[in-house]
C-alpha positions as a printed NumPy array, in Angstrom:
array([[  0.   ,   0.   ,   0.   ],
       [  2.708,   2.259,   0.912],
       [  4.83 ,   1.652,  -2.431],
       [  1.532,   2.453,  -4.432],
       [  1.26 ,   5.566,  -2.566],
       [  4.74 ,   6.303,  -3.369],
       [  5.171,   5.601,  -6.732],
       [  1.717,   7.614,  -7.365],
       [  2.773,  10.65 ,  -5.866],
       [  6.177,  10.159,  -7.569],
       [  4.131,  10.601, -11.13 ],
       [  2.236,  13.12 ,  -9.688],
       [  5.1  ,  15.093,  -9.024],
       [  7.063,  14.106, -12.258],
       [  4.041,  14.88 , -14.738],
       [  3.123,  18.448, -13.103],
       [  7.139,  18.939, -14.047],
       [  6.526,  18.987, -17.579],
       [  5.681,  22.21 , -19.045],
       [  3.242,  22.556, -21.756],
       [  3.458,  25.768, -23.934],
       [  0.932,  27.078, -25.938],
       [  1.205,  28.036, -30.084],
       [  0.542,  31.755, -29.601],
       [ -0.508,  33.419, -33.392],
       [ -0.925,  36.876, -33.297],
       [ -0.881,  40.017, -35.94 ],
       [ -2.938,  40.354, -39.029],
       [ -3.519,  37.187, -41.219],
       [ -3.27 ,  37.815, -44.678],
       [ -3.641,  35.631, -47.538],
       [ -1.421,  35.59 , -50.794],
       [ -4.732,  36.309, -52.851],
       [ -5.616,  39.573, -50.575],
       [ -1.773,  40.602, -51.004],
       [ -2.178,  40.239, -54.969],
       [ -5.182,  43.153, -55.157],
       [ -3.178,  45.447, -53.711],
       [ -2.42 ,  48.299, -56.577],
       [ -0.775,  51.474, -56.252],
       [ -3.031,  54.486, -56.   ],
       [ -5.748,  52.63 , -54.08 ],
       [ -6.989,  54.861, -51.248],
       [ -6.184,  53.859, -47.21 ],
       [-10.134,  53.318, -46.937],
       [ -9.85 ,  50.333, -49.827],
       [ -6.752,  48.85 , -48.166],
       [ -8.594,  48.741, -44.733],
       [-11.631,  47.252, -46.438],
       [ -9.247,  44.395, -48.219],
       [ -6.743,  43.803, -45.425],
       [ -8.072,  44.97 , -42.148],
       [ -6.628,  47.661, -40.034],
       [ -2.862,  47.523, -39.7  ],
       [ -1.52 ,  45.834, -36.227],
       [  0.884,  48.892, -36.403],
       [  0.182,  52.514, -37.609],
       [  2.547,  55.121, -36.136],
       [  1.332,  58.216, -35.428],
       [  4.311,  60.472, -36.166],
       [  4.613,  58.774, -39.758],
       [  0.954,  58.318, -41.2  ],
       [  1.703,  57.39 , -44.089],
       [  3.319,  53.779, -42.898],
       [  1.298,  50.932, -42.013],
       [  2.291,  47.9  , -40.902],
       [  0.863,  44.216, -41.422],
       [  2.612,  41.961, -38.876],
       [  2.341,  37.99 , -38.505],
       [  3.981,  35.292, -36.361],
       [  2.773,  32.042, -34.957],
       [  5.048,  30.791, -32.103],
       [  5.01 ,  26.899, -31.401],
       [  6.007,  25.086, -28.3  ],
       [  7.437,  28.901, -27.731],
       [  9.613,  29.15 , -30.738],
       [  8.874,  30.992, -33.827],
       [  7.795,  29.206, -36.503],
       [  6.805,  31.818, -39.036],
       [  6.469,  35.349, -39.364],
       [  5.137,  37.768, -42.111],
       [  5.722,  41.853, -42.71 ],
       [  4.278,  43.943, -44.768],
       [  4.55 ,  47.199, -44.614],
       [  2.442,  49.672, -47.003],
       [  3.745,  53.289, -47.97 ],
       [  0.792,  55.936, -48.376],
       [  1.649,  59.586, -50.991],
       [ -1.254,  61.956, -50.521],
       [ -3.522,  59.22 , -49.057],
       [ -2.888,  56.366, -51.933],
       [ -1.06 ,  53.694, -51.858],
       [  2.76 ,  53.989, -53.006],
       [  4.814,  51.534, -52.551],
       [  4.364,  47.661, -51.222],
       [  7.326,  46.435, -48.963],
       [  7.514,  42.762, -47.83 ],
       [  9.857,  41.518, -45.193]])
């Protein structure tokens, strides 16, 4: 009875040892196929209405937004995606992947 005992509590205490980390995604998702409509000239409303708003948009340079993606698994990085979009007089200017 006493062994049992033991050697249950042993793999209790072994099993709450192990660690278990979650895959953590965060930014904007964007798919290939959104990332091909993108033209120069389109207006910041139109690129808001095909991508979303941008997880970054600085407020001392308006005319940069910034699509950012990474999924981390078991708490290493497994992908990551930037895009970051160039506005001249509100329309789109230049397309920058990282």
């Amino acid at each position: 009875m006493k062994k049992t005992l033991l050697l249950m509590t042993l793999l209790l205490l072994l099993s709450s040892c192990a660690i278990y980390k979650l895959d953590i995604q965060q930014g904007n998702t964007i798919s290939e196929q959104a990332i091909a409509e993108l033209k120069q000239g389109m207006s910041k409303d139109q690129v808001k209405a095909l991508l979303g708003t941008p997880l970054l948009a600085d407020s001392f340079q308006n005319n940069r937004w910034d699509y950012v993606f990474y999924l981390n698994k078991a708490g290493k990085q497994v992908e990551r995606k930037d895009l970051v979009l160039h506005f001249s007089d509100n329309q789109l200017s230049r397309i920058q992947r990282k």
